[in-house]
C-alpha positions as CSV (number, residue, x, y, z in Angstrom):
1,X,0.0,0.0,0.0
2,X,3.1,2.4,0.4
3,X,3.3,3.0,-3.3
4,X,-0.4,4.1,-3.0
5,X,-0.9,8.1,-3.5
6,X,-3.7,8.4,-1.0
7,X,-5.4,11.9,-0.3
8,X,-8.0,13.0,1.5
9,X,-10.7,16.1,0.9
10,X,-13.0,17.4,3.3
11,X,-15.3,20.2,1.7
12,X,-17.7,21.8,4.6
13,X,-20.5,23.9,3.9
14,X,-24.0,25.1,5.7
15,X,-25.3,22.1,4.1
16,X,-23.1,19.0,5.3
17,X,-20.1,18.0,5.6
18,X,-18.3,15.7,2.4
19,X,-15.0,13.9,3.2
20,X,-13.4,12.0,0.0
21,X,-10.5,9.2,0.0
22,X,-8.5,9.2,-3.2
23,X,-6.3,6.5,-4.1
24,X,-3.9,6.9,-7.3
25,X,-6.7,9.5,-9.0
26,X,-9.5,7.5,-8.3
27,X,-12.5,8.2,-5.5
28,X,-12.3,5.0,-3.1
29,X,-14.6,5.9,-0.2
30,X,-17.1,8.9,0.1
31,X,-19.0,10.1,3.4
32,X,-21.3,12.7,4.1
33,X,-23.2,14.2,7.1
34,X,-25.8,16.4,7.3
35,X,-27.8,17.6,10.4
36,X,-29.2,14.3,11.0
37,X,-25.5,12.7,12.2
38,X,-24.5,9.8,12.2
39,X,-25.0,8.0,15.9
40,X,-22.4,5.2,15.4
41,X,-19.8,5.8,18.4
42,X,-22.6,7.5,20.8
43,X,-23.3,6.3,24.4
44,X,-26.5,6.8,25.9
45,X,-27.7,6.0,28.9
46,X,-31.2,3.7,28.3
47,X,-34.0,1.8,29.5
48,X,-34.9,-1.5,28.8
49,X,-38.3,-1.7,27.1
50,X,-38.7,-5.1,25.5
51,X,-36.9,-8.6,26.8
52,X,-37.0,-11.4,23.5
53,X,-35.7,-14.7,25.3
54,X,-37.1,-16.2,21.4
55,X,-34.5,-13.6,19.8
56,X,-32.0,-14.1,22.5
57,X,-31.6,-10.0,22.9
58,X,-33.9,-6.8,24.0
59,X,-34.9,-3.6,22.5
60,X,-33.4,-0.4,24.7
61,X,-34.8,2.7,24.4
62,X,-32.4,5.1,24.1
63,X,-33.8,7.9,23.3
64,X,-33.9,8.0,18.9
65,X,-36.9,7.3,16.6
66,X,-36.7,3.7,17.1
67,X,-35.3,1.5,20.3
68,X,-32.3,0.5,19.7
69,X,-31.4,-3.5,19.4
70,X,-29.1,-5.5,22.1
71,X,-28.1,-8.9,21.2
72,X,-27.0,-11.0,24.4
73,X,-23.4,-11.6,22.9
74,X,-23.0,-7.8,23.1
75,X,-23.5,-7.8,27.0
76,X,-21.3,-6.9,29.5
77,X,-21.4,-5.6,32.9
78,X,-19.2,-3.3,34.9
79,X,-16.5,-6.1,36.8
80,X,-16.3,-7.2,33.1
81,X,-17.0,-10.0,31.0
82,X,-16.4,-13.1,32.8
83,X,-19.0,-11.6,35.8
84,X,-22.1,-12.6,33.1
85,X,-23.7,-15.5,34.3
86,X,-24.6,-17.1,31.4
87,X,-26.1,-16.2,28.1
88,X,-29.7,-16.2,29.0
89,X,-30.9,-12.7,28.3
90,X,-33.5,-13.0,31.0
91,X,-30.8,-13.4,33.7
92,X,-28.9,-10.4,32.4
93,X,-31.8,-7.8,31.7
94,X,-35.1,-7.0,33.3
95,X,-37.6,-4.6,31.7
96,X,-37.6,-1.2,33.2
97,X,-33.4,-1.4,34.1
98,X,-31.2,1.4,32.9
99,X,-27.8,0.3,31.5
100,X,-25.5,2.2,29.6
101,X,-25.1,1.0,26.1
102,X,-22.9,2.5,22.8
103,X,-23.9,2.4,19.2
104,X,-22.6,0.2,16.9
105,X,-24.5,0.7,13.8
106,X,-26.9,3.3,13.0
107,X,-30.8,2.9,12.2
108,X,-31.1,1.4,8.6
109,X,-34.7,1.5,7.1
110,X,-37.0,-0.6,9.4
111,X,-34.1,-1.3,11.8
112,X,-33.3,0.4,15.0
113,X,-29.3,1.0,15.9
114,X,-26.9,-1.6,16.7
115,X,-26.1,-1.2,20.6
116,X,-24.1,-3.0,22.9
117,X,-22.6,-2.3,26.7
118,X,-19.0,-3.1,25.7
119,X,-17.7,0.3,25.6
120,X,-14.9,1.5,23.7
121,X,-13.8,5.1,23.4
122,X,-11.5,5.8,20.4
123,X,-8.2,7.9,21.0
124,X,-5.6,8.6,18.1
125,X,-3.4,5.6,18.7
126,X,-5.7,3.6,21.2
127,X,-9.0,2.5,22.1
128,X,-10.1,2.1,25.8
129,X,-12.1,-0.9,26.9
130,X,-13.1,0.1,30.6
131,X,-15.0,-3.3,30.8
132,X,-12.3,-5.2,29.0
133,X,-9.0,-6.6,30.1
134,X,-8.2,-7.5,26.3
135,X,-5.0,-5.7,25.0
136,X,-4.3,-5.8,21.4
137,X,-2.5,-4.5,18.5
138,X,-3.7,-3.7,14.8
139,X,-3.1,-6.5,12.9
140,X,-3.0,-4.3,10.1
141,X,0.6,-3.1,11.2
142,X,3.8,-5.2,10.3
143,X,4.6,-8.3,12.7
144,X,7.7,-6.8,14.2
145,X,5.9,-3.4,14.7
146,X,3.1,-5.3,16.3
147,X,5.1,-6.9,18.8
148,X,6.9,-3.9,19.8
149,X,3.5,-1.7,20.2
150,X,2.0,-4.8,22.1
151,X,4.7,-4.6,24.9
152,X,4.8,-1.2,24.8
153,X,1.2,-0.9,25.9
154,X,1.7,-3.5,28.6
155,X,3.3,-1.0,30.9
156,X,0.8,1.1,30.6
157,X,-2.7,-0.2,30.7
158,X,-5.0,0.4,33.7
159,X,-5.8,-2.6,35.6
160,X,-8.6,-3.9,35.1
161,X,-9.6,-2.4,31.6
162,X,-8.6,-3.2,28.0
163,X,-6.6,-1.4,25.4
164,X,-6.2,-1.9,21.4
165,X,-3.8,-0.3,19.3
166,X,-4.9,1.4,16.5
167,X,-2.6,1.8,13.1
168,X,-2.0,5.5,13.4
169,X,0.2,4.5,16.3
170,X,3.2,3.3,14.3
171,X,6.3,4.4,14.9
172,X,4.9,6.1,18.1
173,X,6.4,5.9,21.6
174,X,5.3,5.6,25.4
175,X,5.0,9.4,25.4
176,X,2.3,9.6,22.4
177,X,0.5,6.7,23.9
178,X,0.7,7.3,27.4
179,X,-0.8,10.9,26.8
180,X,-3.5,9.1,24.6
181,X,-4.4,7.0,27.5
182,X,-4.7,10.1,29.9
183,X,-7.1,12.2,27.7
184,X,-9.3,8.5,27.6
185,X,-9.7,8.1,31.1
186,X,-10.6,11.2,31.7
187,X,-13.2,11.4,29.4
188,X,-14.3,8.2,30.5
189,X,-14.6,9.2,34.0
190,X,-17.1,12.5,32.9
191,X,-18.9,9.5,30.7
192,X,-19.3,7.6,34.0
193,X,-20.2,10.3,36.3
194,X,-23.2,11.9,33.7
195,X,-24.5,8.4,33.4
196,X,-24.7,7.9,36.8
197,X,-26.2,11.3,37.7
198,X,-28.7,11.5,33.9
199,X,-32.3,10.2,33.5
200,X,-32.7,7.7,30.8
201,X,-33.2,7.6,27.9
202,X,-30.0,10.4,27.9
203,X,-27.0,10.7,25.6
204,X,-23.7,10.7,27.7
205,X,-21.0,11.5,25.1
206,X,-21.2,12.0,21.4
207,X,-19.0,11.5,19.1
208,X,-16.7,13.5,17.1
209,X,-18.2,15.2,13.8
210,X,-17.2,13.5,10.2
211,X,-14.2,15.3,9.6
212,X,-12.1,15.2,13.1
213,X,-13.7,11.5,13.2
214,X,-11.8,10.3,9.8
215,X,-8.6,12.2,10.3
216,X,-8.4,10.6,13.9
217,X,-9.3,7.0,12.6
218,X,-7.9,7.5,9.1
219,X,-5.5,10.0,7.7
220,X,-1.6,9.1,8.4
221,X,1.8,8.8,7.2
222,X,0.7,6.5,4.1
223,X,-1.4,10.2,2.8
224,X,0.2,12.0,0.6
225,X,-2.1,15.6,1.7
226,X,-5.2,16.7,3.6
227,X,-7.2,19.0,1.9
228,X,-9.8,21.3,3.9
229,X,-12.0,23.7,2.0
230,X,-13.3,25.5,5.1
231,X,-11.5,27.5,7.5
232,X,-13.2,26.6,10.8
233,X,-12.9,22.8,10.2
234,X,-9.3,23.4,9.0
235,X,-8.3,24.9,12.1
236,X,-10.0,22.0,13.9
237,X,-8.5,19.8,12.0
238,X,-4.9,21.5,12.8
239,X,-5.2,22.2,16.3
240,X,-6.8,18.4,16.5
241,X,-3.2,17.2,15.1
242,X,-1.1,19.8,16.6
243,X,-1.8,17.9,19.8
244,X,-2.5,14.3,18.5
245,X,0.1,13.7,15.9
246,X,2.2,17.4,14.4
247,X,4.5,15.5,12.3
248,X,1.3,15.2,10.0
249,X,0.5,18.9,9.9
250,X,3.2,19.6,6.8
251,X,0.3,17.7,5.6
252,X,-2.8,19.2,5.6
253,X,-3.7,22.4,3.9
254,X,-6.6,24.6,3.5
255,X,-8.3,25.2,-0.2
256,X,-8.5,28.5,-1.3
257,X,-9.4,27.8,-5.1
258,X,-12.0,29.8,-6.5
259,X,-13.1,26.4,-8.2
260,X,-15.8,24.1,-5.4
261,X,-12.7,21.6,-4.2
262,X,-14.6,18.4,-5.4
263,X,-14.6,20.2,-8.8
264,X,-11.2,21.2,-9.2
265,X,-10.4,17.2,-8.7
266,X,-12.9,16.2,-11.1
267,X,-15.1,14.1,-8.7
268,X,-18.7,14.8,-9.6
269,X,-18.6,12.2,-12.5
270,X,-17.4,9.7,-9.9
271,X,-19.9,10.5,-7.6
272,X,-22.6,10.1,-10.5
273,X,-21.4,6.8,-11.2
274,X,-21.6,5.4,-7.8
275,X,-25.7,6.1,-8.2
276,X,-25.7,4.0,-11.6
277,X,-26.2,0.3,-11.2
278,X,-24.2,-0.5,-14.1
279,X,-20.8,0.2,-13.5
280,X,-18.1,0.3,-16.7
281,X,-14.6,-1.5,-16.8
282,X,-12.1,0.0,-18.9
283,X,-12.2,-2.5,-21.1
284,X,-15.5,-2.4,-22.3
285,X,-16.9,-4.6,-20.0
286,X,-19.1,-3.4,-16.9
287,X,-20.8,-4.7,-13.5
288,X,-24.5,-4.8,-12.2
289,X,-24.9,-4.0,-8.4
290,X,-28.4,-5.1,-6.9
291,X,-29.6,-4.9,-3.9
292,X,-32.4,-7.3,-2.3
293,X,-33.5,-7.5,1.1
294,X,-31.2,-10.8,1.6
295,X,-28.0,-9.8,-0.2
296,X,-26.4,-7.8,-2.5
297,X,-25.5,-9.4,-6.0
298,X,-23.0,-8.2,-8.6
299,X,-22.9,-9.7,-12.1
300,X,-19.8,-9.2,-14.5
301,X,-20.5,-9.0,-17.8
302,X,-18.1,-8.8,-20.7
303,X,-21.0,-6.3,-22.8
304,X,-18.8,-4.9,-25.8
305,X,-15.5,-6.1,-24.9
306,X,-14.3,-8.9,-27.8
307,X,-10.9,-9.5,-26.8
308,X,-8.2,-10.2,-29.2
309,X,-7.0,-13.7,-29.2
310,X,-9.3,-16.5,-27.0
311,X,-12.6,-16.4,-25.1
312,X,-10.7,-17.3,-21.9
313,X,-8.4,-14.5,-22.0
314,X,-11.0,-12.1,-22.6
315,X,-13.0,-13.5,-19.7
316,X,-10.1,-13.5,-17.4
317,X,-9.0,-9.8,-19.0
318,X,-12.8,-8.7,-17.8
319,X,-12.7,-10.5,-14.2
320,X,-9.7,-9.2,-13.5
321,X,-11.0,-5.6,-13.8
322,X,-13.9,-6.5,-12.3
323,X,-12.4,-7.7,-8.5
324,X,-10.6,-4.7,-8.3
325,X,-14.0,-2.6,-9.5
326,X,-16.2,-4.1,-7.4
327,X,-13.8,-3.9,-4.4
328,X,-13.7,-0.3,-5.1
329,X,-17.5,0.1,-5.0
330,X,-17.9,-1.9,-2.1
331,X,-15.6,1.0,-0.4
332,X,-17.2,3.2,-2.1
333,X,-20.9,3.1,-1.8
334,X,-20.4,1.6,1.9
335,X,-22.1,-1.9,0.6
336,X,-22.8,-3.9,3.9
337,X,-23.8,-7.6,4.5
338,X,-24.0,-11.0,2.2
339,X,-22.4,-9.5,-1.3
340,X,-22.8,-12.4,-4.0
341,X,-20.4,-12.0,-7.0
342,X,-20.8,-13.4,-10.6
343,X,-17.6,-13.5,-12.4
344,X,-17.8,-15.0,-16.1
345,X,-17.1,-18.6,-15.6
346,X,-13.7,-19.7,-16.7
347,X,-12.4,-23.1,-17.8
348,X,-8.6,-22.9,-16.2
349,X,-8.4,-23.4,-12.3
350,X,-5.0,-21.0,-12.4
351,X,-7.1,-18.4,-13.8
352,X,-9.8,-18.6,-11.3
353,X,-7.1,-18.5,-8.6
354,X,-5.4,-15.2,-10.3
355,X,-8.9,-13.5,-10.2
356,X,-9.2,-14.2,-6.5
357,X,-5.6,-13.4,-5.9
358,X,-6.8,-9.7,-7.6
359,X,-9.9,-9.8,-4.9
360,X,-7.8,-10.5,-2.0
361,X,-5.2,-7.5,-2.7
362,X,-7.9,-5.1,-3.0
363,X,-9.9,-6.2,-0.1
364,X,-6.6,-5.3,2.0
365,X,-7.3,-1.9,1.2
366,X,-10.8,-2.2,3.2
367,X,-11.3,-0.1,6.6
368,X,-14.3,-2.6,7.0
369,X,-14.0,-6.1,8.1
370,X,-14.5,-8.8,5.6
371,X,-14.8,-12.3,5.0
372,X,-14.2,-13.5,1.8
373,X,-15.0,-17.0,0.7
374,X,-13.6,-19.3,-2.4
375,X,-14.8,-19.2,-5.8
376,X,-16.9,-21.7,-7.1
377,X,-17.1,-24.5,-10.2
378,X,-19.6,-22.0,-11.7
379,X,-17.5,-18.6,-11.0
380,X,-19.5,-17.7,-7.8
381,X,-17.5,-15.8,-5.1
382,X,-19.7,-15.2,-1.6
383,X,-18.3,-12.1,1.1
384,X,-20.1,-10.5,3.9
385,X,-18.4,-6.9,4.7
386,X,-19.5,-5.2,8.3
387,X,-20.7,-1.8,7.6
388,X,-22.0,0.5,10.0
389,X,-24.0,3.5,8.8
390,X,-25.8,4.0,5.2
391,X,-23.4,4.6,2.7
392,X,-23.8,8.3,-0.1
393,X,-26.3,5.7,-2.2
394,X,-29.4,5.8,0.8
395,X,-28.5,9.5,2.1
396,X,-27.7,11.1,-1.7
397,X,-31.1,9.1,-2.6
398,X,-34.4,8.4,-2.1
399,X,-37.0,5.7,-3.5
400,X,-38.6,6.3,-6.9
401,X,-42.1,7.5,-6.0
402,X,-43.1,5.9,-9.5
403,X,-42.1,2.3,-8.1
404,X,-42.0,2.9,-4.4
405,X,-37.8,1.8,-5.1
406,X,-38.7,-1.6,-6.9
407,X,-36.7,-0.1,-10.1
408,X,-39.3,-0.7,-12.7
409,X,-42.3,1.3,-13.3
410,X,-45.8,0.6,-15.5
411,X,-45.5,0.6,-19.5
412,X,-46.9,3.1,-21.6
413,X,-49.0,0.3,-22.7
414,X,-50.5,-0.2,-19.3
415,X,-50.5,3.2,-18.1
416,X,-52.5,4.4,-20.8
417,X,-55.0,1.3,-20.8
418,X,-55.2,2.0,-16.5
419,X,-56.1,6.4,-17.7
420,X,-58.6,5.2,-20.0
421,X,-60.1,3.1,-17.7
422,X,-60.7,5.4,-15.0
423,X,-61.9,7.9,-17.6
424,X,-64.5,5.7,-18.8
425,X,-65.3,4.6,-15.0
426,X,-65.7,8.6,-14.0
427,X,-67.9,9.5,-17.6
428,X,-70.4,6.8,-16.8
429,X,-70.9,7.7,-13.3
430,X,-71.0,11.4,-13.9
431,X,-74.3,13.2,-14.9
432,X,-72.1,16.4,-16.5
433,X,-72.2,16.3,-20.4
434,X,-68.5,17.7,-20.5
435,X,-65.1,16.9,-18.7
436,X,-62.0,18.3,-18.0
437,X,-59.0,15.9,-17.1
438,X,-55.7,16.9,-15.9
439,X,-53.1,14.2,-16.4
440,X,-49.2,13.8,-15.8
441,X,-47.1,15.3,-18.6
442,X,-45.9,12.4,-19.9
443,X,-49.9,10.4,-20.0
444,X,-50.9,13.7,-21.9
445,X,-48.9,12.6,-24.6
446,X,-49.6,8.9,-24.6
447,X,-54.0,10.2,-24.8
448,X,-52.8,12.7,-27.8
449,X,-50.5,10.7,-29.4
450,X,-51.1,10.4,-33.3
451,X,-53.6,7.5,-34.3
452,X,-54.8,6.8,-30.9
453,X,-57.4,10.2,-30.1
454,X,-58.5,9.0,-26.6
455,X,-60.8,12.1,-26.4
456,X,-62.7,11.1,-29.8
457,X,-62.9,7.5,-28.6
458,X,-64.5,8.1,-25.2
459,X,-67.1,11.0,-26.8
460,X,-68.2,8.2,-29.1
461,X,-68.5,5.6,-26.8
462,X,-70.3,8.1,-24.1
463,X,-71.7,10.7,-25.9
464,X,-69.7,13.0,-23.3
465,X,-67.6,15.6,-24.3
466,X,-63.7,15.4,-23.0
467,X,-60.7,17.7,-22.9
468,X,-57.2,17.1,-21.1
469,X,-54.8,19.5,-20.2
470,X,-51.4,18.8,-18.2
471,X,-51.4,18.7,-14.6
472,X,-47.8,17.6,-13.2
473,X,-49.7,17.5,-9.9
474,X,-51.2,14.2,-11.2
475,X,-49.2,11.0,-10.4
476,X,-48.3,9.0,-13.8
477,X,-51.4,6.7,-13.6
478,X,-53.7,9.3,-11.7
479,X,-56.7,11.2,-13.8
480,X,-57.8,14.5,-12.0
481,X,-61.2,16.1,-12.6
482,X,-60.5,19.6,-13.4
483,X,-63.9,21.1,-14.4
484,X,-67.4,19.2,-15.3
485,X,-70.2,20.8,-16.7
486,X,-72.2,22.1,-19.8
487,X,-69.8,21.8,-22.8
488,X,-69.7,26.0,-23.4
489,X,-68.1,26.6,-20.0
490,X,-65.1,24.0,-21.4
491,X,-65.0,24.5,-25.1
492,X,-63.2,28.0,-24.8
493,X,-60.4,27.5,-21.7
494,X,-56.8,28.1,-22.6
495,X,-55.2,25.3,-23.7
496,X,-57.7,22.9,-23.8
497,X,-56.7,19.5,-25.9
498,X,-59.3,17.5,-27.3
């Protein structure tokens, strides 16, 4: 990853907050945050509503829209783990107790948040366990760096609480930690006292904002620049780092450009793409990313891409491109869950294992943890990747109101057989011997259109004069009433269409 030019962009306006992570020219991750914040990190101090011993967990209200969800595996209790009991979630939790639980994963759709009374409170280099006794190292660090970090931080863990060391830390010493560990249990004892002294359901500490949040989990020695657009955050951002880590500071830079930052490095397009299903290889090929309710599936597909010598090199040319593209959108678009991936089925087992050897590189770039399993006879790879809040598709987006989000909506054919319907339903019911409809744009045309005069057809049929005129306050199917009445009061309106 060294060889990796890695920046990072966060553009701030009154609107929300954008942070982008580029990797060799190309946008990798995207996150935004508007007013509604993300929870994920938050500890609140709740109430026990609900107590599921069928679901082996209980709903806690902690205060949001919806309760939030505690599985029994994510229990804990003040003199630590090994004090539970047993798993029976009706010997741990009793309706009507307060606990004090932290977010794991925000609301999603239907779903309340994630909870779970294992805290851990992030620092630059560590993360403090105060019911843990667990001390670890980031096994994304080399071996011998590991080893060095994980005696290190022997000396100075608190007894009786846990520790993990997080990747920023290396090449740090037992000053930088040390000092890390001192701002943590601090804050942990303000977290303790306001819980004990707060009425549930409260929020005890919240977490830092989408910018300070990924340069204190994220930006390091392997980024080339920080780029800040807005002078406030950049001064947070600076004085954030001035205490946590200056030898990054050279680093980080404020935007003064009179061309919008995301602009001026030609993201937009990016951006678009990441809202398209279909998703283009350079080669001609692309990739189809649906979601169900179950899964996500991806389908490679070689589309206009002929190759130049076999059918098995094209197809491995095309799956090649496509592990490290649909790693990249994974990242990107903050996919989450079961992820099913197609590849074009290939005849040589070498170059099924090459195309998984392309998958596993590019999942090593991956914040999220991931679990990747082997390719199948037929091409099939299967991965479920942890994610934790929605990703720019849901928050950038909203469900078609067409097809309520099902991503097909009626023919023309139908819609216009469904107008003429209700037309006919509304004339024979009516006593008026004129109508005025309003339709959607688009059905105006499909009543007008040359050949097909839906307004002679239904006075001939009824005896009823008709007229239509556009109303984009009708839904595509929907047939509005606009006037009825004696045939003078409608023959002369503007813009009447017969």
């Amino acid at each position: 990853m060294a060889d990796i030019a890695r920046e990072m962009l966060v553009s701030h306006d009154p609107n929300e907050t954008r942070v982008a992570m580029i990797e060799d020219g190309a946008l990798v991750e995207f996150y935004v945050e508007r007013s509604k914040r993300s929870v994920v990190g938050n500890v609140y101090l709740g109430c026990v509503k609900d107590v599921l011993p069928g679901m082996e967990a209980a709903f806690v209200d902690i205060g949001l829209e919806k309760n939030g969800f505690l599985y029994v595996d994510e229990i804990v209790t003040p003199e630590g783990v090994d004090a539970v009991p047993s798993r029976d979630i009706q010997a741990l939790l009793r309706s009507g107790q307060e606990l004090v639980v932290q977010v794991l994963k925000d609301p999603m759709g239907t779903k309340g948040a994630r909870i779970t009374t294992d805290i851990a409170l992030p620092g630059r280099f560590i993360v403090l366990m105060p019911y843990s006794d667990f001390v670890g190292v980031s096994r994304k660090l080399p071996a011998a760096e590991r080893d060095r970090l994980h005696e290190l931080v022997q000396t100075v863990a608190p007894e009786g609480m846990g520790l993990i060391v997080r990747t920023a830390a290396a090449g740090v010493g037992v000053d930088e930690i040390g000092s890390d560990l001192d701002f943590l249990l601090r804050l942990w004892k303000r977290v303790s006292h306001q819980a004990r002294e707060g009425l549930a359901p409260e929020v005890v500490y919240t977490e830092m904002d989408l910018a300070l949040r990924m340069v204190r989990d994220v930006f390091g020695e392997d980024f080339r620049r920080l780029v800040v657009d807005d002078k406030q955050t950049y001064e947070k951002v600076a004085s954030f780092l001035k205490k946590t880590s200056p030898g990054l500071l050279r680093r980080v830079s404020q935007y003064k450009g009179k061309v919008a930052l995301f602009d001026y490095y030609s993201l937009q397009d990016q951006l678009e793409a990441a809202m398209r299903r279909r998703v283009w290889l350079p080669s001609g090929g692309y990739i189809a990313i649906d979601a169900t309710e179950a899964l996500t599936a991806i389908d490679v597909n070689t589309a206009r891409f002929v190759g130049k010598s076999s059918l098995e090199e094209t197809i491995l040319r095309t799956n090649l491109e496509a592990a490290s593209e649909v790693v990249r959108q994974l990242r990107l678009r903050d996919i989450g869950g079961i992820i099913a991936v197609d590849f074009i089925d290939m005849e040589r087992p070498e170059n099924r294992e090459r195309v998984m050897r392309r998958l596993r590189k590019a999942m090593e770039k991956d914040r999220a943890k991931t679990r990747l399993m082997e390719m199948s006879q037929l091409g099939l790879v299967e991965l479920t990747r942890k994610n934790v809040s929605d990703g720019p598709f849901r928050v950038l987006s909203q469900a078609c109101p067409a097809c309520q989000g099902e991503g097909r909506v009626l023919s023309d054919a139908s819609r216009r057989i469904m107008i003429e319907r209700r037309m006919r339903e509304i004339l024979k019911a009516g006593r008026s011997e004129a109508y005025l409809f309003g339709l959607h744009p688009e059905s105006l045309l499909l009543v007008n259109r040359p050949g097909a005069n839906l307004g002679a057809l239904l006075k001939a049929e009824t005896g009823k004069h008709v007229a239509f005129v556009e109303d984009a306050s009708c839904g595509p199917a929907e047939v509005c009433v606009m006037m009825e009445g004696r045939v003078s009061a409608l023959r002369d309106r503007p813009g009447e269409r017969r």
